[in-house]
DSSP file (Angstrom, degrees, kcal/mol; ACC not computed):
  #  RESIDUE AA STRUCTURE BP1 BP2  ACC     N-H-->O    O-->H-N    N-H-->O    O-->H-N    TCO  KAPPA ALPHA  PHI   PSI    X-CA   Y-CA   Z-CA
    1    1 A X              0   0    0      0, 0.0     2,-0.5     0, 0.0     0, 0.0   0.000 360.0 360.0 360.0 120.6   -5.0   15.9    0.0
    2    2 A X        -     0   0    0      0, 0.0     2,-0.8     0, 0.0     7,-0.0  -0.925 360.0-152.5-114.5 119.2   -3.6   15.0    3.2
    3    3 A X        -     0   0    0     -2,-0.5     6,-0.3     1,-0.1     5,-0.1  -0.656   7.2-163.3 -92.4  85.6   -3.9   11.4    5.0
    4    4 A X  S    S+     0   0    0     -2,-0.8     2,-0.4     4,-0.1    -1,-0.1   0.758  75.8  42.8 -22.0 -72.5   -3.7   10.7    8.9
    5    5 A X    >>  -     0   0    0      1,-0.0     4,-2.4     0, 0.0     3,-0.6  -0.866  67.6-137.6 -59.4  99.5   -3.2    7.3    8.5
    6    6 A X  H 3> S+     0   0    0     -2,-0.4     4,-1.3     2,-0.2    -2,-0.1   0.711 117.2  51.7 -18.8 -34.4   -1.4    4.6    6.5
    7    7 A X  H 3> S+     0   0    0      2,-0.2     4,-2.7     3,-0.2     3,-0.4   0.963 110.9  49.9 -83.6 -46.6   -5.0    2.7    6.6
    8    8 A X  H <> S+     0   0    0     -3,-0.6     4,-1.2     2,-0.2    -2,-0.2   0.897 106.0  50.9 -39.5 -62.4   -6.5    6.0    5.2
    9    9 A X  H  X S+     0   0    0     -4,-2.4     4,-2.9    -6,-0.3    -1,-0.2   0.934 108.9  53.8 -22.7 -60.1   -4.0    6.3    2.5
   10   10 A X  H  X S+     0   0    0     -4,-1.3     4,-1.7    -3,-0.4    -2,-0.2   0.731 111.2  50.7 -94.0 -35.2   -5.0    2.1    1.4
   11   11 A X  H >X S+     0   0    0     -4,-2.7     4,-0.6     2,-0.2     3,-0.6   0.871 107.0  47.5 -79.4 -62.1   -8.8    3.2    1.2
   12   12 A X  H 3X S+     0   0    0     -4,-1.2     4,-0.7     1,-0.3    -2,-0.2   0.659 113.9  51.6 -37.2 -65.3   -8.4    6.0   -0.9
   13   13 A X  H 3X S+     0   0    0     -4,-2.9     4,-1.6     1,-0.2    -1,-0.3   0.730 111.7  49.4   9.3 -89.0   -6.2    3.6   -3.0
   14   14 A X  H <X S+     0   0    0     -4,-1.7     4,-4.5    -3,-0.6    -1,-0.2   0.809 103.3  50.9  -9.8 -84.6   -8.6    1.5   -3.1
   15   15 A X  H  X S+     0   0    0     -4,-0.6     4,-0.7    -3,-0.2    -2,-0.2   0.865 110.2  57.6 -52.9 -68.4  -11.4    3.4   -4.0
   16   16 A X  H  X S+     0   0    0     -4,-0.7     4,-2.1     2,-0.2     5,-0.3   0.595 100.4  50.0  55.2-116.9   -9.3    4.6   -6.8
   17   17 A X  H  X>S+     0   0    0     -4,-1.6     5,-1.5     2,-0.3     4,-1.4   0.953 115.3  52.0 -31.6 -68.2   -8.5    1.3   -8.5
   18   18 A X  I >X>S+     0   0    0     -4,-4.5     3,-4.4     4,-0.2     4,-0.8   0.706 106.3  51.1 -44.6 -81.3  -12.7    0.8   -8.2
   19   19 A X  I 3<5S+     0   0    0     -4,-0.7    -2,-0.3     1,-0.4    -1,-0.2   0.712 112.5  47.3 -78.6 -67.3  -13.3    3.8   -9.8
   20   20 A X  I 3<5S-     0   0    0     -4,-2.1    -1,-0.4     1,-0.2    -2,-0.2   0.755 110.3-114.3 -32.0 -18.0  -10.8    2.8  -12.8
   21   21 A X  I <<5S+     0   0    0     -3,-4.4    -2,-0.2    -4,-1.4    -3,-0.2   0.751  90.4 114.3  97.1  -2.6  -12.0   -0.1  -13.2
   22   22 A X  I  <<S+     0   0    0     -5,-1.5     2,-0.2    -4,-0.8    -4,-0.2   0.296  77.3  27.2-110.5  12.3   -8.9   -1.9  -12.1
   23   23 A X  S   <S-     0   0    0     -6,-0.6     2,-0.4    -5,-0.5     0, 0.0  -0.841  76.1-117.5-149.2 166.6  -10.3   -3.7   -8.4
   24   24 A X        -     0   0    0      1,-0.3    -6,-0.1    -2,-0.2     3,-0.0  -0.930  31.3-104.8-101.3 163.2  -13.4   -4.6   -7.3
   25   25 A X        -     0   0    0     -2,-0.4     2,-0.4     1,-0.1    -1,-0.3   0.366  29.4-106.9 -71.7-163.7  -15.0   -3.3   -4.6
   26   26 A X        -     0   0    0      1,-0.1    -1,-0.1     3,-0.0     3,-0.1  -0.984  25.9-175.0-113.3 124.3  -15.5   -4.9   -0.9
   27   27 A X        -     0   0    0     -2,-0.4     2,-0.2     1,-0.2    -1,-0.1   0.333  54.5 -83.1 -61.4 -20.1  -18.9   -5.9   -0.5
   28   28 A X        -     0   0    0      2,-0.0     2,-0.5     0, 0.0    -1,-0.2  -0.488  62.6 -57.2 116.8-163.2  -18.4   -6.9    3.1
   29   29 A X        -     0   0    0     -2,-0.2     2,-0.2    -3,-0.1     3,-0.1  -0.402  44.5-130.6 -96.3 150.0  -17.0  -10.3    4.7
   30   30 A X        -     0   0    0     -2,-0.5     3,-0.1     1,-0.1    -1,-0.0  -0.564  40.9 -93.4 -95.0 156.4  -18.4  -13.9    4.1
   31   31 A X        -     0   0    0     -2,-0.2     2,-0.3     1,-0.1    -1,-0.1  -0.120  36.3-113.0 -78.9 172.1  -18.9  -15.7    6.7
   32   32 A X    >   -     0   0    0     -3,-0.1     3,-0.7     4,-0.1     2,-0.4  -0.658  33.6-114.4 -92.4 137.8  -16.3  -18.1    8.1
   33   33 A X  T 3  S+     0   0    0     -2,-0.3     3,-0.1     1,-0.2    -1,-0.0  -0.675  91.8   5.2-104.3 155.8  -17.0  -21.7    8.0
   34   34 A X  T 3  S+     0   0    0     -2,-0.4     2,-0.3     1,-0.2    -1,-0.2   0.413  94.5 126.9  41.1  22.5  -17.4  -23.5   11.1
   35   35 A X    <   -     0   0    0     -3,-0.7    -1,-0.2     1,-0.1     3,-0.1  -0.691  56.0-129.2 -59.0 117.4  -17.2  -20.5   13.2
   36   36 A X        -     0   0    0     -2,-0.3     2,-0.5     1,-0.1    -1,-0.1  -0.349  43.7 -76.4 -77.7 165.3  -20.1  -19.8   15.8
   37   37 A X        -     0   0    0      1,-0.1    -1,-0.1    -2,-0.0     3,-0.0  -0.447  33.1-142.1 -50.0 112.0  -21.9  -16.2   15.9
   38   38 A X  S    S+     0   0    0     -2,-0.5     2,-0.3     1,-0.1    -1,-0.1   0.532  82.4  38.5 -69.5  -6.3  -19.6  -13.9   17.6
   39   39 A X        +     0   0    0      2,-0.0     2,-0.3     0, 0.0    -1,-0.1  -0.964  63.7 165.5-159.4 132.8  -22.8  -12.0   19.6
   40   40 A X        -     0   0    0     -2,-0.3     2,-0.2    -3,-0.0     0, 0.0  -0.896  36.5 -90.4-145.9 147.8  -26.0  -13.4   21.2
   41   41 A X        +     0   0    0     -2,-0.3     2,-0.4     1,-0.0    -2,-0.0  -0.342  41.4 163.5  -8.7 102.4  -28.4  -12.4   23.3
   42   42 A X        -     0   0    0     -2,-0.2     2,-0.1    11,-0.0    11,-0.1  -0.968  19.4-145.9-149.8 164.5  -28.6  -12.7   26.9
   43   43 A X        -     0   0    0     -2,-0.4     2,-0.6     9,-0.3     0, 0.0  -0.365  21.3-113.7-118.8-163.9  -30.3  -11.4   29.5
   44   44 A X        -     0   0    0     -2,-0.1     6,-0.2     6,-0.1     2,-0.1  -0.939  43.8-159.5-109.4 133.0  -29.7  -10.3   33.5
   45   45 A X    >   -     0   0    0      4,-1.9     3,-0.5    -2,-0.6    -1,-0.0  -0.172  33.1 -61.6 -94.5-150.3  -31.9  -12.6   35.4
   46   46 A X  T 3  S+     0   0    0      1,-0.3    -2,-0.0     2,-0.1    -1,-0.0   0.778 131.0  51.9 -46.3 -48.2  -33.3  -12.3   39.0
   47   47 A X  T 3  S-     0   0    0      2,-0.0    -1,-0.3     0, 0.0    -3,-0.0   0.483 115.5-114.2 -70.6 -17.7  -30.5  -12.2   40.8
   48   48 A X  S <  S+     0   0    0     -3,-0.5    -2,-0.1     1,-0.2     2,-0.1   0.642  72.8 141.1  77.7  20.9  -29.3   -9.5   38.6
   49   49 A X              0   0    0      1,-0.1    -4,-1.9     3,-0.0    -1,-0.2  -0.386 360.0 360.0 -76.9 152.0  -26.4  -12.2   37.4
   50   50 A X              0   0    0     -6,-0.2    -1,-0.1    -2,-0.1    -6,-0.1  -0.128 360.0 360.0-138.4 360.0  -25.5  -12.1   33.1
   51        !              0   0    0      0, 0.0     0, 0.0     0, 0.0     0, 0.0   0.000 360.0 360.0 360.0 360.0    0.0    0.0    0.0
   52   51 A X              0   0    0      0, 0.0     2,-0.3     0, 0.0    -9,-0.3   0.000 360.0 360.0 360.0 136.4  -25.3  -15.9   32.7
   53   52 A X        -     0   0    0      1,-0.2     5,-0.1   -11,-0.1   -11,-0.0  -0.639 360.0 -97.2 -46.7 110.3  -23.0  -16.8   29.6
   54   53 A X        -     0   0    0     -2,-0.3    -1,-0.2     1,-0.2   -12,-0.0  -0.011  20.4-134.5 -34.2-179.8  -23.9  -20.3   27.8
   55   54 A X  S >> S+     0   0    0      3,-0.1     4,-2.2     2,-0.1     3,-0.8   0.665 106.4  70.7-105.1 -48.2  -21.6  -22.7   29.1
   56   55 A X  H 3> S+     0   0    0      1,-0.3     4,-2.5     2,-0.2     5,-0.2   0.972 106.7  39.6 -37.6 -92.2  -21.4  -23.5   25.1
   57   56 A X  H 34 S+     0   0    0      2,-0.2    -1,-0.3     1,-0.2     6,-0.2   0.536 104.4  57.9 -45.2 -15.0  -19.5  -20.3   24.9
   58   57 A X  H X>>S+     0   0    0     -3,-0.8     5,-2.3    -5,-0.1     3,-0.7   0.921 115.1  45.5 -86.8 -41.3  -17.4  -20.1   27.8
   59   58 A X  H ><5S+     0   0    0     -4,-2.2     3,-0.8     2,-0.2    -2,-0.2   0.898 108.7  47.8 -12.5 -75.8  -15.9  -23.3   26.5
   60   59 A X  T 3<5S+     0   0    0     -4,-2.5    -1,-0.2    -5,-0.3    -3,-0.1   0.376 106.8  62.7 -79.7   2.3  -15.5  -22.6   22.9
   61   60 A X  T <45S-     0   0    0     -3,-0.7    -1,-0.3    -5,-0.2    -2,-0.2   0.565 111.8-121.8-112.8 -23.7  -13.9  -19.3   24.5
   62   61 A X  T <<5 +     0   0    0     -3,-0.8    -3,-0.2    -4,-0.5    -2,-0.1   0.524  66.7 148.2  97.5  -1.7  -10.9  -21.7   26.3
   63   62 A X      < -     0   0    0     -5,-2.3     2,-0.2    -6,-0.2    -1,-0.1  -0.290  30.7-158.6 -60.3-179.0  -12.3  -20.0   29.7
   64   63 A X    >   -     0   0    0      3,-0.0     3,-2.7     0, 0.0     2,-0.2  -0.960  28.4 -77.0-157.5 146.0  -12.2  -22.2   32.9
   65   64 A X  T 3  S+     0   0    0     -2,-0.2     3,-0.1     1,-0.2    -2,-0.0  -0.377 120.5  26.0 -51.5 127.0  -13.8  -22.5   36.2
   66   65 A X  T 3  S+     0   0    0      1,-0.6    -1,-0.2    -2,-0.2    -3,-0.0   0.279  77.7 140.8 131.4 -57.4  -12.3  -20.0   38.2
   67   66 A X    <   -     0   0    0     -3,-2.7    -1,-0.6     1,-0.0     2,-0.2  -0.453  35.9-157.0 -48.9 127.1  -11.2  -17.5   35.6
   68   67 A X        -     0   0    0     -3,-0.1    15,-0.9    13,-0.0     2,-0.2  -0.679   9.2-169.7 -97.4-174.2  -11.9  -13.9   37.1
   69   68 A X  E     -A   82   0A   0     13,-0.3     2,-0.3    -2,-0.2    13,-0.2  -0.948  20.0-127.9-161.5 151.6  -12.3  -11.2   34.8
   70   69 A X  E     -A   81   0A   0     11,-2.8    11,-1.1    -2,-0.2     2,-0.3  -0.835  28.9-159.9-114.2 163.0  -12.4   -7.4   35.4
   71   70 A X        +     0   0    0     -2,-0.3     2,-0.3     9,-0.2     9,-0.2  -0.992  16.0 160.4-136.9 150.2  -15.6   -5.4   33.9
   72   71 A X        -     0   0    0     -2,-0.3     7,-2.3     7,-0.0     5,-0.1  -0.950  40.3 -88.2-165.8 162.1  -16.2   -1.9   33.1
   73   72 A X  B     +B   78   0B   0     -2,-0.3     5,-0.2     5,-0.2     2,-0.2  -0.242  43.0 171.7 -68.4 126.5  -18.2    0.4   31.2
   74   73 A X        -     0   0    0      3,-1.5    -1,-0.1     1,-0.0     5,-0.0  -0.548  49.3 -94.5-130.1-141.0  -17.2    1.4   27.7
   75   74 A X  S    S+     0   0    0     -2,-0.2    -1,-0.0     1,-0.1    -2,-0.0   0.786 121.6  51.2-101.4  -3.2  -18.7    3.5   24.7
   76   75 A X  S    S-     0   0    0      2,-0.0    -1,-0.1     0, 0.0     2,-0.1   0.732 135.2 -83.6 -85.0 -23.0  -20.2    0.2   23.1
   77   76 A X  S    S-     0   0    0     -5,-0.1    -3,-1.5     2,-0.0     2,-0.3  -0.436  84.0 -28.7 154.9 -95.5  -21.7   -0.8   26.1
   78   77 A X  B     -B   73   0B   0     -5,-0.2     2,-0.3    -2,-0.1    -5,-0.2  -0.956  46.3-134.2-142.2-164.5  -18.8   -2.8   28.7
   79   78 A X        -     0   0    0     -7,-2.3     2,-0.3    -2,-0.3    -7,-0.0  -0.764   9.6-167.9 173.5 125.7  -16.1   -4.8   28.7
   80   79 A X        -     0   0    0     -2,-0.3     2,-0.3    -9,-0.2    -9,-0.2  -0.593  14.6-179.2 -92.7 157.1  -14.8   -7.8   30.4
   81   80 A X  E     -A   70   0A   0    -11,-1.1   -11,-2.8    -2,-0.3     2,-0.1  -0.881  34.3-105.9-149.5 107.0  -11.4   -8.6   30.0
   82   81 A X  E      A   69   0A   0     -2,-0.3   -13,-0.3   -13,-0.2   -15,-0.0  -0.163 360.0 360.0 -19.1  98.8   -9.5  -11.7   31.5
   83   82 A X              0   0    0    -15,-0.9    -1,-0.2    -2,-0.1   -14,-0.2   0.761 360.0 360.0 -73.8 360.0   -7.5  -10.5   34.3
């Protein structure tokens, strides 16, 4: 058995220890309290503009002003704060 990865190593591990009996598994993550939804829904309007709550540009520490560069990725794009 050979492992690429250090992270690869720590699941096999893992699984392991489940399978003995000696962990329990991950079930996935509980949610964080007082945290908002990390993804919503928005749409391109008329103009062909993709407006962002205001809620969220906030709560993101952006400012009027801020540019940002955008580009195509394999999820879909991605803006980044220049």
């Amino acid at each position: 058995m050979s492992f690429h990865s250090p992270t690869q190593l720590k699941s096999y591990y893992l699984d392991a220890l489940v399978e003995k009996g000696k962990a329990t598994g991950i079930s996935g993550k509980a949610p964080r309290a007082g945290k908002t939804r990390l993804s919503e829904e928005i749409k391109v309007n008329k103009r062909g503009s993709l407006a962002i709550p205001k809620e969220r540009i906030e709560g993101m520490g952006f400012k009027v002003g801020d540019a940002f560069s955008i580009r195509p990725s394999k999820a879909g794009i991605s803006l980044k704060k220049a």
